[in-house]
C-alpha positions as CSV (number, residue, x, y, z in Angstrom):
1,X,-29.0,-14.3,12.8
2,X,-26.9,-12.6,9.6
3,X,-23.8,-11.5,9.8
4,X,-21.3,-9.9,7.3
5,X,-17.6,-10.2,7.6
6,X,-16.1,-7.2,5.8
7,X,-13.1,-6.3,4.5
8,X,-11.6,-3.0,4.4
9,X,-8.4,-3.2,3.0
10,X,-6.8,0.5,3.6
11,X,-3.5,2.0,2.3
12,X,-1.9,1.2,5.6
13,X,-3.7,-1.4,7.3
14,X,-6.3,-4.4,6.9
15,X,-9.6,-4.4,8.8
16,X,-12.0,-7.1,9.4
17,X,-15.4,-6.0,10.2
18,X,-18.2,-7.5,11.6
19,X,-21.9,-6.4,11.0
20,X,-25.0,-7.9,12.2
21,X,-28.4,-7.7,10.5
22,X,-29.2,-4.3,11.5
23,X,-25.4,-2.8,9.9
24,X,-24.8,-2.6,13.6
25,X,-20.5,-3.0,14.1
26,X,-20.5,-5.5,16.7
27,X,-16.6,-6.1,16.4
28,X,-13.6,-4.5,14.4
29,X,-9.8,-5.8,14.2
30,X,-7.2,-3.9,12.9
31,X,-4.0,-5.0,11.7
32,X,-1.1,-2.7,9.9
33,X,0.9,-3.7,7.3
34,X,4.5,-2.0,6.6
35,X,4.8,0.3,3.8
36,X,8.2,0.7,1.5
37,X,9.5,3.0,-0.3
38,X,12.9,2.0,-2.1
39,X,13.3,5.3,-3.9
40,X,11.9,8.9,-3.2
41,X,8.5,9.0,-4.8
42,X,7.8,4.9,-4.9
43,X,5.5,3.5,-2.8
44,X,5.4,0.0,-2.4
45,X,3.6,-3.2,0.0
46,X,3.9,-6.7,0.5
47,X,0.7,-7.9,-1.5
48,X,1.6,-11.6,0.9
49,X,1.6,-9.8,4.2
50,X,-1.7,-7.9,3.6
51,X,-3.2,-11.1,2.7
52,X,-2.1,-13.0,5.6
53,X,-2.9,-9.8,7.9
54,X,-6.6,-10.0,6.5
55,X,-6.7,-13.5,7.7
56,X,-5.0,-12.7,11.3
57,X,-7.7,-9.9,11.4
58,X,-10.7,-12.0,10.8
59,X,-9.2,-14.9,12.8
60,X,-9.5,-11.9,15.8
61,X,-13.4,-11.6,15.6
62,X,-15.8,-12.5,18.0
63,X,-18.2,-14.5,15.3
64,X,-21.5,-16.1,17.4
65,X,-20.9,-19.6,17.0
66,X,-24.6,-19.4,15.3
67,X,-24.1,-17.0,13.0
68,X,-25.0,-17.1,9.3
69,X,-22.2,-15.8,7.5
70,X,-21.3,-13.7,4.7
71,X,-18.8,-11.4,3.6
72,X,-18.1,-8.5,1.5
73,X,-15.1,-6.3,0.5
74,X,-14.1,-2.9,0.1
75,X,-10.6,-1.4,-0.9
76,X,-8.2,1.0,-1.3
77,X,-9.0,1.1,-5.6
78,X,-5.2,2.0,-7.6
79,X,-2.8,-0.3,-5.7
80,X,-1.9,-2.8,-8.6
81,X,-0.7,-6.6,-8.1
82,X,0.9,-9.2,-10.8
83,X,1.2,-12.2,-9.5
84,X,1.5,-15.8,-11.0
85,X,-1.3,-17.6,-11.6
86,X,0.4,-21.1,-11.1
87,X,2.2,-20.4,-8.2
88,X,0.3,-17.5,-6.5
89,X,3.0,-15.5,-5.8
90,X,3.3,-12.0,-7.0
91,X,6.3,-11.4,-9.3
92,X,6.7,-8.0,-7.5
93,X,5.6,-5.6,-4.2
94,X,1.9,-4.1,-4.9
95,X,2.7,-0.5,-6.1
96,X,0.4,2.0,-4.1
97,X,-1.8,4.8,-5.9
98,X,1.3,7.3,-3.9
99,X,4.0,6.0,-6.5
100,X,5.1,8.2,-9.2
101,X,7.1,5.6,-10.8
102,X,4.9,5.5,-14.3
103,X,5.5,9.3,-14.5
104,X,7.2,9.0,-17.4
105,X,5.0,6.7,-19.4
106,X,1.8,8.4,-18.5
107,X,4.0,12.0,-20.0
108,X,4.5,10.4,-23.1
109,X,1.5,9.6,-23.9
110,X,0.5,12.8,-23.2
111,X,3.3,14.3,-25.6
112,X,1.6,11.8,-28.3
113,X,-1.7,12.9,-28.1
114,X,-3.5,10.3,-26.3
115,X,-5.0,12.2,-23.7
116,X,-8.4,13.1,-24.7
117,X,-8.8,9.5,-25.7
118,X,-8.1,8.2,-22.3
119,X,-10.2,10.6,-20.8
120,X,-13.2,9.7,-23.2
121,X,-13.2,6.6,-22.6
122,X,-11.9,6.1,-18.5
123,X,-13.2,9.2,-17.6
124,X,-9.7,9.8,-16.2
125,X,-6.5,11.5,-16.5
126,X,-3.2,10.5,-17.3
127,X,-1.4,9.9,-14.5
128,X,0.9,7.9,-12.4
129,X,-2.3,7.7,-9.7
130,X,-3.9,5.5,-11.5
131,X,-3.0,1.6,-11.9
132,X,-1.9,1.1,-15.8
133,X,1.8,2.9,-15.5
134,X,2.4,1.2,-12.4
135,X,1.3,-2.1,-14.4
136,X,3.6,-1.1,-17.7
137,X,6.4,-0.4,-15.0
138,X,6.3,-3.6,-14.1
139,X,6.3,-5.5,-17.3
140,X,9.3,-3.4,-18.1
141,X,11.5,-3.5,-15.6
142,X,11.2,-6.8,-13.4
143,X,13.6,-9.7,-15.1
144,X,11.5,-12.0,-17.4
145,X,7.6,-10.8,-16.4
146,X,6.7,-9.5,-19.7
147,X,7.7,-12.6,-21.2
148,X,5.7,-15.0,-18.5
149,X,2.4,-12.8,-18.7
150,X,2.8,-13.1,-22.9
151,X,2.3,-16.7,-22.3
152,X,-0.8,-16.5,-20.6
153,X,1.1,-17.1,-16.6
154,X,1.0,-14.0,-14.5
155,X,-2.6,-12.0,-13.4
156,X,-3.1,-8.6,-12.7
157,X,-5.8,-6.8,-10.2
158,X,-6.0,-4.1,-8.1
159,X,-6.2,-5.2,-4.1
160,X,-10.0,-6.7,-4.5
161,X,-9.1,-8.9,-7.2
162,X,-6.0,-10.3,-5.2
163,X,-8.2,-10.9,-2.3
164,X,-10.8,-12.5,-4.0
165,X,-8.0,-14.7,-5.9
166,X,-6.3,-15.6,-2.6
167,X,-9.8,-16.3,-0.6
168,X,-11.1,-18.5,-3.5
169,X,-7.8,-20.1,-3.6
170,X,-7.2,-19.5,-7.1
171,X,-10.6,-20.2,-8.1
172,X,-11.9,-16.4,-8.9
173,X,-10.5,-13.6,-10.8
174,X,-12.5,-10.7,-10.7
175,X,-12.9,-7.7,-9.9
176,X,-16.0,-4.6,-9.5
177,X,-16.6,-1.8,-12.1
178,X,-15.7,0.7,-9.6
179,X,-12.5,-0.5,-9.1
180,X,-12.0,-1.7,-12.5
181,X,-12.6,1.9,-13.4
182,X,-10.0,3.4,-11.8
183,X,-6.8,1.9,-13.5
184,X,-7.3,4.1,-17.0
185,X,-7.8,0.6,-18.6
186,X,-11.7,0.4,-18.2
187,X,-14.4,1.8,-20.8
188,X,-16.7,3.1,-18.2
189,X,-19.5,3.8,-20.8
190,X,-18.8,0.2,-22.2
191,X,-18.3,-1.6,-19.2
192,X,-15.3,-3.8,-20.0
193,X,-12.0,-3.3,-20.7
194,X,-10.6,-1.0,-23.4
195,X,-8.8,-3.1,-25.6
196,X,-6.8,-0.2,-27.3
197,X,-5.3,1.3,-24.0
198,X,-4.2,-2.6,-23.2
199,X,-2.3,-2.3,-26.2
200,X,-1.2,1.2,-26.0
201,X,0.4,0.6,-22.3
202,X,1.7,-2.9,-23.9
203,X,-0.4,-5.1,-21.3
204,X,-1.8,-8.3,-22.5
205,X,-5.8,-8.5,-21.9
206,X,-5.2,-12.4,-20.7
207,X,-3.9,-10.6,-17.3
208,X,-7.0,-8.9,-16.9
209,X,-9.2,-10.2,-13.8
210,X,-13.2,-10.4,-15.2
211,X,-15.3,-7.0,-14.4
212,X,-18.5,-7.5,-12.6
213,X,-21.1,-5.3,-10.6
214,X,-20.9,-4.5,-7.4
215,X,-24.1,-6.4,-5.8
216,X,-22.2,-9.4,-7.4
217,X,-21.4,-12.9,-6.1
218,X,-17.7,-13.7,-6.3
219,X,-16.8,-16.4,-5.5
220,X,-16.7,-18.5,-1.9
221,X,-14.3,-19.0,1.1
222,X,-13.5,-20.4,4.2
223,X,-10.7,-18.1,5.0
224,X,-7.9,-20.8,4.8
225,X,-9.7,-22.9,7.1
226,X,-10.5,-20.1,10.0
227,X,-14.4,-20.8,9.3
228,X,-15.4,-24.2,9.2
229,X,-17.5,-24.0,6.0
230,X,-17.1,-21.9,2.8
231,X,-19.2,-19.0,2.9
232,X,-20.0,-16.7,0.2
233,X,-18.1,-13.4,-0.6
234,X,-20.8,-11.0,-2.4
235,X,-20.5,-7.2,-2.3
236,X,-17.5,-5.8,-3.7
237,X,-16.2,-2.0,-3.8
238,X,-13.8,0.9,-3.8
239,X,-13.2,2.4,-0.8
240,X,-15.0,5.4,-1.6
241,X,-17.6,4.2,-3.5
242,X,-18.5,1.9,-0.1
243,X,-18.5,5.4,1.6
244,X,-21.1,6.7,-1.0
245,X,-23.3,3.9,-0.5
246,X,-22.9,3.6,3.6
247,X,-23.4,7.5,3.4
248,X,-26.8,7.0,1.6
249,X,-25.6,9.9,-1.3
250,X,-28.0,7.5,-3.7
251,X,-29.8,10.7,-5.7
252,X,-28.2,12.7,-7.9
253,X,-26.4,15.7,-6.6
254,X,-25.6,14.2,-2.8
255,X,-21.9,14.5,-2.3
256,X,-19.7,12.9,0.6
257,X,-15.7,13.4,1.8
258,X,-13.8,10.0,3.1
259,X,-11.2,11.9,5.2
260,X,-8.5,9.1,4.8
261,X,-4.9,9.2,4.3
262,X,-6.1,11.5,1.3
263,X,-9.6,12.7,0.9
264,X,-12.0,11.5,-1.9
265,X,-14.7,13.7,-2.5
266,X,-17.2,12.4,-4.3
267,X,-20.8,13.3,-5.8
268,X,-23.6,11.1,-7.7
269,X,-24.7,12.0,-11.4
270,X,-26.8,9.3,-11.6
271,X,-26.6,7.0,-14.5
272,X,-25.0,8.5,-17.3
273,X,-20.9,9.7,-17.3
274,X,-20.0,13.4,-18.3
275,X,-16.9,15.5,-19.4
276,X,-15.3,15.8,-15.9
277,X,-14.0,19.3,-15.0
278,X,-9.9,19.6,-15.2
279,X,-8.3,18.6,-12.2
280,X,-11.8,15.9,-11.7
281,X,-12.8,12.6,-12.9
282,X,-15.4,10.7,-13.7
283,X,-15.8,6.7,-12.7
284,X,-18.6,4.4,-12.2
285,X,-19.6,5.3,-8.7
286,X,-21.9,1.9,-7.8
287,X,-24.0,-0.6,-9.9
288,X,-27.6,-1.8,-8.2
289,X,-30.5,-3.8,-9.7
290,X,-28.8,-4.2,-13.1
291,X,-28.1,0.0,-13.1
292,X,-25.0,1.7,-12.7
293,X,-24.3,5.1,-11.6
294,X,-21.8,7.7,-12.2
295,X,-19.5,10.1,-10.1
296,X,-17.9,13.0,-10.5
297,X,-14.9,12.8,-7.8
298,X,-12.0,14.9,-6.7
299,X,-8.9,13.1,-4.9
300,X,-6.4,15.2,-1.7
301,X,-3.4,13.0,-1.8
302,X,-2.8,13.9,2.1
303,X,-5.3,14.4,4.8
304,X,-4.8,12.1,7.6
305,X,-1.2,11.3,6.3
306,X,-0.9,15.2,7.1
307,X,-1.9,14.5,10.7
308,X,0.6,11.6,10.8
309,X,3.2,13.8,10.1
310,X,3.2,15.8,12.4
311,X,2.9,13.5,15.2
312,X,5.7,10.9,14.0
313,X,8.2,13.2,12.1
314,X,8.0,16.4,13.2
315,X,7.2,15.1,17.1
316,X,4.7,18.0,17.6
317,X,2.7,16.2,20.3
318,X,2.8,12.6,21.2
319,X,-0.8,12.1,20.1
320,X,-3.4,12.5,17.4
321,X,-6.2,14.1,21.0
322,X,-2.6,16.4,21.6
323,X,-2.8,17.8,18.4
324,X,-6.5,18.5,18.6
325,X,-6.5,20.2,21.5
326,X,-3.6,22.8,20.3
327,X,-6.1,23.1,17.1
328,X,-8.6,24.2,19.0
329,X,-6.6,26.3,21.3
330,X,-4.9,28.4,18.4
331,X,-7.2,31.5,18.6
332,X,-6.3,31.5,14.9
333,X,-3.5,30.3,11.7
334,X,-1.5,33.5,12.8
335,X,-1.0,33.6,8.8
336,X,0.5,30.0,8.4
337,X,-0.8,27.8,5.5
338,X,0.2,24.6,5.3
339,X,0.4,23.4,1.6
340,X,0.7,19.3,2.5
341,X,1.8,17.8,-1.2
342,X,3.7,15.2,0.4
343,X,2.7,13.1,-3.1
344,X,2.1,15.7,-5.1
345,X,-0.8,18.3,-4.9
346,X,-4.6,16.4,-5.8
347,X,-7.8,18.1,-7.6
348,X,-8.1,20.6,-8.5
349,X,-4.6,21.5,-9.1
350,X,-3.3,18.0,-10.1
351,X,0.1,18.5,-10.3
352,X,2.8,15.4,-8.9
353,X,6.1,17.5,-8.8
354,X,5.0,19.7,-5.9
355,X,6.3,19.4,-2.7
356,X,4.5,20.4,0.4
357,X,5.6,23.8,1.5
358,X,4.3,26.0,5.0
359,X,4.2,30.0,4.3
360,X,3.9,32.7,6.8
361,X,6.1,31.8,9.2
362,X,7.2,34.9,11.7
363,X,9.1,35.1,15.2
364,X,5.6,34.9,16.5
365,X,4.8,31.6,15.2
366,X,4.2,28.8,17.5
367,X,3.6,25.1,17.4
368,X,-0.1,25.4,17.5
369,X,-0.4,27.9,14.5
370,X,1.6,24.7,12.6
371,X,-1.3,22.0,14.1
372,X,-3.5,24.2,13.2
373,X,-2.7,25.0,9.8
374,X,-2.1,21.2,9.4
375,X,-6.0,20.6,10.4
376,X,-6.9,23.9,8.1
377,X,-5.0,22.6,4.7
378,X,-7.6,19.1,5.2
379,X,-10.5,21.4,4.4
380,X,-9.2,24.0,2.1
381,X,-8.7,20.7,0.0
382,X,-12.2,19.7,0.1
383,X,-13.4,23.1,-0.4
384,X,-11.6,23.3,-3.3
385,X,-13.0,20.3,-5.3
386,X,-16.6,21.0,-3.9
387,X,-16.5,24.7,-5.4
388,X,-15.6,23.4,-8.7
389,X,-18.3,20.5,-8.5
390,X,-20.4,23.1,-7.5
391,X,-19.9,25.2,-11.1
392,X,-20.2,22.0,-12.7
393,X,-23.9,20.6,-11.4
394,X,-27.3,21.6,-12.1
395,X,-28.3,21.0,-8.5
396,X,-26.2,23.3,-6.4
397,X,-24.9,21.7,-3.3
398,X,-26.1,22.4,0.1
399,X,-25.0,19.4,2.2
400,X,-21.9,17.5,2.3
401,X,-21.9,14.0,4.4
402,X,-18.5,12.8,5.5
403,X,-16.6,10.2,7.4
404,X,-13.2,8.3,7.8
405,X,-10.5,8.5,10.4
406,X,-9.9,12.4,10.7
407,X,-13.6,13.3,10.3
408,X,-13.7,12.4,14.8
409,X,-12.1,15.4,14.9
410,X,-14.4,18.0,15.6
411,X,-12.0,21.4,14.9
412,X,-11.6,20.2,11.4
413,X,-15.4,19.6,11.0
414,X,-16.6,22.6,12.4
415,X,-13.9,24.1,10.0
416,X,-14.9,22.4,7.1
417,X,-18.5,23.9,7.5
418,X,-17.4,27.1,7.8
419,X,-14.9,27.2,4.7
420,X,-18.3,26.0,2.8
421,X,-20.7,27.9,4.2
422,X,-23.4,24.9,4.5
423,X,-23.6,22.1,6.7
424,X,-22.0,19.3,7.5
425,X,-23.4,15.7,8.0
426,X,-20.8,13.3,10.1
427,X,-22.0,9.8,10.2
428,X,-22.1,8.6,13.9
429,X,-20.5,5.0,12.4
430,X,-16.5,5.4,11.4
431,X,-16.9,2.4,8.8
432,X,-19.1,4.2,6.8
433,X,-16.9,2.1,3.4
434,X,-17.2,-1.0,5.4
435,X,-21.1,-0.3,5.5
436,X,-21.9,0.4,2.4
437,X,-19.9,-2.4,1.3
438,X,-22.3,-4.6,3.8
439,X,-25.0,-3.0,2.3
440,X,-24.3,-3.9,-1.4
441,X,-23.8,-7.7,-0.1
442,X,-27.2,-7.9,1.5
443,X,-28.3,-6.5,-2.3
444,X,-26.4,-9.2,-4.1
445,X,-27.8,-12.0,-1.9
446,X,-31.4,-10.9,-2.4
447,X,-32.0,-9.3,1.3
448,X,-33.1,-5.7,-0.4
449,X,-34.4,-6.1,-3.7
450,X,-35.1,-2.8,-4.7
451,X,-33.1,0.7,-4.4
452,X,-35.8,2.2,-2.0
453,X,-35.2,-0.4,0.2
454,X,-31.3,0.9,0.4
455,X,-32.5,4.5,0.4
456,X,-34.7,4.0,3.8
457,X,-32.0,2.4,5.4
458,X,-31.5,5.3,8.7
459,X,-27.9,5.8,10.0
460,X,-27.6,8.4,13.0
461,X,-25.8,11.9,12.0
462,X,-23.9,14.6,13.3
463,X,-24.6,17.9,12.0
464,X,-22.2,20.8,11.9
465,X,-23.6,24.1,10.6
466,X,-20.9,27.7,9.8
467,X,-20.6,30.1,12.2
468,X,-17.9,31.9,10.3
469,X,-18.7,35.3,9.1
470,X,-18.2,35.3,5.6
471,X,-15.8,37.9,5.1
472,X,-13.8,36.0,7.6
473,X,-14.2,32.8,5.6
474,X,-13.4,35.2,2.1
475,X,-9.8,35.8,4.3
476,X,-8.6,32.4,5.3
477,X,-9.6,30.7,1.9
478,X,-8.1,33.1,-0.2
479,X,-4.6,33.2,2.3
480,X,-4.4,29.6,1.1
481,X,-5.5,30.1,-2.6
482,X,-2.3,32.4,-2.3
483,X,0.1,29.7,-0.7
484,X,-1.2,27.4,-3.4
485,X,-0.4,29.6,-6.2
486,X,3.1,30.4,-4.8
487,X,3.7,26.6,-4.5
488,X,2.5,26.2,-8.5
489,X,5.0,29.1,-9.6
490,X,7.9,27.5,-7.5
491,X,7.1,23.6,-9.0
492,X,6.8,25.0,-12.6
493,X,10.0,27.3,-12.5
């Protein structure tokens, strides 16, 4: 019988997943990694202890001792790596897509003019989010790397490409459009990498890993020696763009929400990119059967982060089923909004200075108005990018699917409904990135040979229809359209 190892390399933590034929999850390991941060707004991990972590998590599964074996991967897309290509060690920590470091490189070139050319051809905008001013950081400021990657010595790649590097022991440097599309470096019309940004963020096109489709084969592995013979690593992804795929959006106009540490929300245009609406962008979204298809996606830089919070700093309950339960017990917000820019505010607003901020605040506030609030500020988020997607398509939207960590929680599904005002699809599977990326392997080893065949594949859904009145829903989005706001005059004064 098939089975597919995959790994989902997250912002926090490493997962190795196993999948039999049927995409049924017959095992899952977990493993966290520790994340720095030497200054306030860096974000940094150790690109060596995520690689050995993904090798501790694999060695964890319960494989049949019969099993044919393959495995795929899916990732956490703007975390950039340099490392040495001689030596394999990195000549620096990874520096997460939470890092604000390249700030300063990414407002300069916005002072010169160079935004609507970046944005033409990446489909992007500039920003410290995305992987090149992390990369120019690098080359900058750590003692003699610019002069070792001039000479042809030091790599670059987001987490895929490091992965792949590692687990084909040097032999593979690659990466997938969707990822490659996401570090303001990749013509996504084109397909390959845009030699004029190289140049304009000073970063020399010998470091760049080789762009490839999704339903590619990359390379082989043995996992350092945990299986006993190589097997084939085919099926590579973005994190989000797995989601898409697991999530069956596959037709233009379906939409999903990964409910991460932040939330992408994301929705197919099918094969050709357009002008992204401010505060959006467009990237490659998956590539099948020699096609590839486009996305329109909005990015929260704290949803499940949010939740974290308030469990480990603020030491509102002990637990994450705590907090639910004062959620649901908070008749309502008692006028508290909870503005969570822990890393900045996300689309539509896109703006990094902001800090988070909670309004409305009285005597008569109590702990579960604040959990609440916390669990409200998740959706108003989401609502926010699918009502501009929404001005933006010719289909208008009238289903979202979603998944990821903070999508078990019922409260903020049932809330997320009611702030759109159509339903809401939870897939029954948690892994929905892991699946899709199992998915595109079975498509790059010949198992489904056409689309259709992906499109009939049935996952089991919950579905979560408004019961909100809509005045009522008029009154709570609008309380936090007006905490928003205040937050925007306070960051721009």
């Amino acid at each position: 019988m098939r089975y597919i190892i995959t790994i989902d390399q997250r912002t926090s933590s490493s997962k190795a997943l196993l999948f039999d034929e049927d995409f049924n999850l017959v095992d899952r390991k977990i493993v966290p990694h520790k994340k720095y941060q030497p200054k306030d707004g860096w974000a940094e991990v150790d690109a060596e202890e995520i690689y050995n972590n993904v090798l501790l998590a694999v060695s964890q599964l319960d494989i049949p001792a019969d099993a044919e074996l393959s495995v795929s991967l899916v990732n956490q897309r703007e975390t950039s790596i340099i490392w040495d290509k001689n030596t394999g060690k990195p000549v620096y920590r990874a520096i997460l897509w939470q890092c604000h470091r390249g700030k300063k490189y990414c407002d300069e070139l916005i002072e010169q003019g160079y935004e609507t050319k970046i944005k033409e051809s990446t489909g992007l905008f500039l920003d410290p989010y995305f992987s090149a001013s992390s990369v120019r950081w690098v080359l900058d400021n750590v003692e003699s790397v610019r002069e070792r990657a001039e000479n042809g010595n030091l790599l670059f790649g987001t987490m895929d490409s490091w992965l792949i590097w590692k687990l084909t022991k040097g032999k593979v440097h690659a990466t997938d459009y969707t990822n490659a599309s996401r570090t303001m470096l990749f013509n996504i019309t084109d397909l390959e990498w845009d030699v004029d940004l190289l140049k304009l963020f000073t970063i020399p096109s010998s470091m760049m890993p080789e762009a490839k489709p999704s339903d590619s084969i990359f390379g082989s592995t043995d996992f350092d020696g945990i299986l006993k013979t190589p097997v084939k690593i085919a099926g590579v992804a973005g994190n989000s763009h797995g989601a898409l795929i697991g999530q069956g959006c596959l037709d233009s106009g379906m939409g999903k929400t990964t409910y991460g540490t932040g939330s992408s929300v994301m929705f197919n245009i099918g094969e050709k990119p357009v002008q992204a609406p401010n505060g959006m962008v467009c990237s490659v979204g998956y590539s099948l059967f020699d096609k590839t298809y486009y996305v329109l996606e909005g990015h929260s830089h704290a949803s499940g982060v949010t939740i974290d919070w308030l469990i480990d700093n603020m030491h509102l309950a002990d637990d994450k089923s705590e907090l639910n339960e004062l959620a649901k017990n908070a008749e309502n917000n008692g006028g508290v909004y909870f503005v969570p820019a822990f890393s900045g505010l996300g689309s539509p607003w896109w703006l990094s200075d902001a800090k988070a901020m909670i309004t409305g605040l009285t005597l008569s506030t109590k702990r579960e108005h604040i959990v609440r609030a916390a669990f409200e500020s998740v959706a108003y988020q989401v609502t926010d990018v699918v009502e501009l997607v929404s001005r933006n398509l010719d289909t208008p939207l009238n289903v979202l699917c979603v998944d990821g960590d903070a999508a078990r929680n019922d409260f903020l599904i049932q809330f997320q409904a009611d702030m759109l005002g159509f339903p809401v699809r939870r897939l029954s599977l948690e892994e929905a990135s892991g699946l899709g990326s199992a998915i595109l392997n079975c498509c790059a080893l010949g198992v489904f040979t056409t689309i259709e065949q992906v499109k009939n594949i049935r996952t089991n859904r919950q579905v979560f229809n408004p019961v909100m009145k809509p005045e009522e829903r008029n009154i709570y989005h609008q309380g936090w359209l007006h905490s928003v706001h205040t937050l925007i005059l306070g960051t721009k004064r």
